[in-house]
N, C-alpha and C positions, 0 to 999 in steps of 0.2 A: 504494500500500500504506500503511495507517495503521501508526504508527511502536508500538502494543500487538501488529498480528500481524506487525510486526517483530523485540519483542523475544522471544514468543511463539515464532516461530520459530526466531532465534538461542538460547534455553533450550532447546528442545526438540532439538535437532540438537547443542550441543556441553553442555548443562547451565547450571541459573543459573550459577555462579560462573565458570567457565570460561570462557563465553561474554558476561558481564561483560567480563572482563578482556581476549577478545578485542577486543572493542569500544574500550574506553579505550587500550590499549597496542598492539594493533599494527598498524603503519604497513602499508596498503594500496597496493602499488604503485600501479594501477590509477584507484584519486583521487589518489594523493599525498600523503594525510593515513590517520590513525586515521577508525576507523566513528561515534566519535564528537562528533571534528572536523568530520564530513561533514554529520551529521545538524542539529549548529550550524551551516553553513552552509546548510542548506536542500535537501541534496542527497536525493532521493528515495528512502524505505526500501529500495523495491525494490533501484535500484540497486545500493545496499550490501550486499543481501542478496546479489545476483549476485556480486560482488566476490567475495566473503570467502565464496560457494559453489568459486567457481572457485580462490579461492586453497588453499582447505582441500582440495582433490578430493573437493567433497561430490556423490554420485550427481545426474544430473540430475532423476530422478524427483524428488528432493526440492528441486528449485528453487523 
């Protein structure tokens, strides 16, 4: 997944600002770090996207 229909998808699903600040601040059990942390590491959009679907209880349709 390219890291635009990453954020694409995190706005669309929780809003730009919300979904911002999901991403910088909150800690992802699942990696261990923030979504942002992850994506500085190298860690694949998708994955992130799955995380922080599952953490949220986002439907799976919208995986």
């Amino acid at each position: 997944m390219r890291l635009t229909d990453f954020t694409e998808l995190l706005h669309t699903e929780f809003g730009a600002a919300r979904g911002d600040s999901i991403l910088a601040d909150h800690m992802i059990p699942a990696l261990g770090k923030t979504g942002a942390q992850a994506i500085e590491d190298g860690v694949d959009p998708r994955d992130i996207w799955r995380a922080l679907c599952a953490e949220f209880d986002v439907p799976r349709s919208r995986w």
